[in-house]
C-alpha positions as CSV (number, residue, x, y, z in Angstrom):
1,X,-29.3,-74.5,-89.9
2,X,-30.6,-71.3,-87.9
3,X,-28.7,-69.7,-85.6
4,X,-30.1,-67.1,-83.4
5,X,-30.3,-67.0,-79.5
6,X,-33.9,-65.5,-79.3
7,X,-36.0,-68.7,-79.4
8,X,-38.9,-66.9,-81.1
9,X,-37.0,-66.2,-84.2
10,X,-35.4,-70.1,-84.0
11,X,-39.5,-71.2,-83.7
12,X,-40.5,-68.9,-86.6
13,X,-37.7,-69.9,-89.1
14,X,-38.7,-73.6,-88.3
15,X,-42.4,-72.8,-88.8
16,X,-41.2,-71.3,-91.9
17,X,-38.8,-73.9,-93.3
18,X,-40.1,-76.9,-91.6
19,X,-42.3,-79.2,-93.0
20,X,-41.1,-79.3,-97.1
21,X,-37.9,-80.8,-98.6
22,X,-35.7,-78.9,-96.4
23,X,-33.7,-80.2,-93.1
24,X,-33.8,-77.8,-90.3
25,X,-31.7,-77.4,-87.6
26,X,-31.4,-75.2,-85.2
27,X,-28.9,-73.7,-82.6
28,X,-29.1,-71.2,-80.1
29,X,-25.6,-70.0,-80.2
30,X,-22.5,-69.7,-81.8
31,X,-20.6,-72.1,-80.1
32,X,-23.3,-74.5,-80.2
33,X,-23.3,-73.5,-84.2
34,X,-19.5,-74.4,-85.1
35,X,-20.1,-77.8,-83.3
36,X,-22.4,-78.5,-85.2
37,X,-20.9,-77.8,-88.2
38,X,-18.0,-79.9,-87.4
39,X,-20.2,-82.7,-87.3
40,X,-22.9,-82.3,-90.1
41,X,-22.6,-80.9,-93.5
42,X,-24.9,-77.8,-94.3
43,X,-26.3,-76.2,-97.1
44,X,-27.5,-72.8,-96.1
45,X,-26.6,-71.2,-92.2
46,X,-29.0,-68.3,-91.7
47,X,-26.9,-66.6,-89.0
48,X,-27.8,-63.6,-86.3
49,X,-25.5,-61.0,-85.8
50,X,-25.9,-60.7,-82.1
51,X,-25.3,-63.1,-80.3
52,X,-24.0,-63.3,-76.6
53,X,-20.4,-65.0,-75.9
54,X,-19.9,-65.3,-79.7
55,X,-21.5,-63.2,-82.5
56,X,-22.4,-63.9,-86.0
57,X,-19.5,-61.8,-87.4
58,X,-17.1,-64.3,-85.6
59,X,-18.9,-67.6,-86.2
60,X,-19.2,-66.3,-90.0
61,X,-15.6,-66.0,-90.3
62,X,-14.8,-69.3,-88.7
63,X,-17.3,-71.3,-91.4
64,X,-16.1,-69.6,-94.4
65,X,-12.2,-70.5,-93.3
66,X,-13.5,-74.1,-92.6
67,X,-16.3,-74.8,-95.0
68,X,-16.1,-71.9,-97.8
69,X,-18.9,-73.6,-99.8
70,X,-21.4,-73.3,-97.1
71,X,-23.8,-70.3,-98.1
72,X,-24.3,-67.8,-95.2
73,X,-27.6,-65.6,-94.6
74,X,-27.1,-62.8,-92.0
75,X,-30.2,-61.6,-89.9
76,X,-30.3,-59.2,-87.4
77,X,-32.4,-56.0,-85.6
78,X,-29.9,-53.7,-86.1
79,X,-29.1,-53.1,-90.0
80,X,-27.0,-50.7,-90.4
81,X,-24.6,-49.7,-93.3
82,X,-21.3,-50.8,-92.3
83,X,-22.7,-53.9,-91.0
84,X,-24.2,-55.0,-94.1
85,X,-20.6,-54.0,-95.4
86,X,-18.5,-55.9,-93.5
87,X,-20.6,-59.0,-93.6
88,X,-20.6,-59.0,-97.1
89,X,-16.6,-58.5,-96.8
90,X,-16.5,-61.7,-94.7
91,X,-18.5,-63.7,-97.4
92,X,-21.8,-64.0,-96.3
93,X,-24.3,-64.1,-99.7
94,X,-26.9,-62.3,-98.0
95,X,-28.4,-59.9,-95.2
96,X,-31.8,-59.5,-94.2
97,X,-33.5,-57.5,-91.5
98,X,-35.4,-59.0,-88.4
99,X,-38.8,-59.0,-88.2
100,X,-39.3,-60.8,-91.9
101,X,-42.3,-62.2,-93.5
102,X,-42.4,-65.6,-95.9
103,X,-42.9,-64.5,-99.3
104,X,-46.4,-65.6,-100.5
């Protein structure tokens, strides 16, 4: 699933994942997210960090209390340090920077 409220980056990572043996879903905030999780087992979350009404630090720590197995991939525009930190902290297996390119 990709969560992300910018609807460019939701269309890109479809684009990107779409179309091959994968299932994509896709929700447009973090509420929207953890319903969704309640309901349908997932793989892989790839997870903004900013959000509005509920960020990705919050929805990260309510998936790994609830569904530890679940591998989380943070994305944002604003990498800094202690971010990359803290979600590693909360369990998240990876972190990568917005705008990102498909590797060939």
């Amino acid at each position: 699933m990709i969560v992300d409220d910018e609807k460019i980056v939701i269309r890109s990572c479809l684009r990107i994942l779409g179309g091959g043996d994968y299932h994509v879903e896709a929700a447009y905030d973090g509420r929207e997210a953890l319903r969704k999780i309640e309901q349908n087992p997932y793989d892989v979350i790839i997870l903004d960090v900013t959000m509005p009404n509920m960020d990705g630090l919050e929805v990260l720590r309510q998936v790994k209390e609830t569904h530890p197995d679940v591998d989380v991939i943070m994305i944002t525009g604003l990498s800094q340090v202690e971010t990359v930190v803290q979600v590693r902290k909360l369990g998240a297996c990876d972190f990568i920077s917005k705008p990102f390119e498909p590797a060939n």
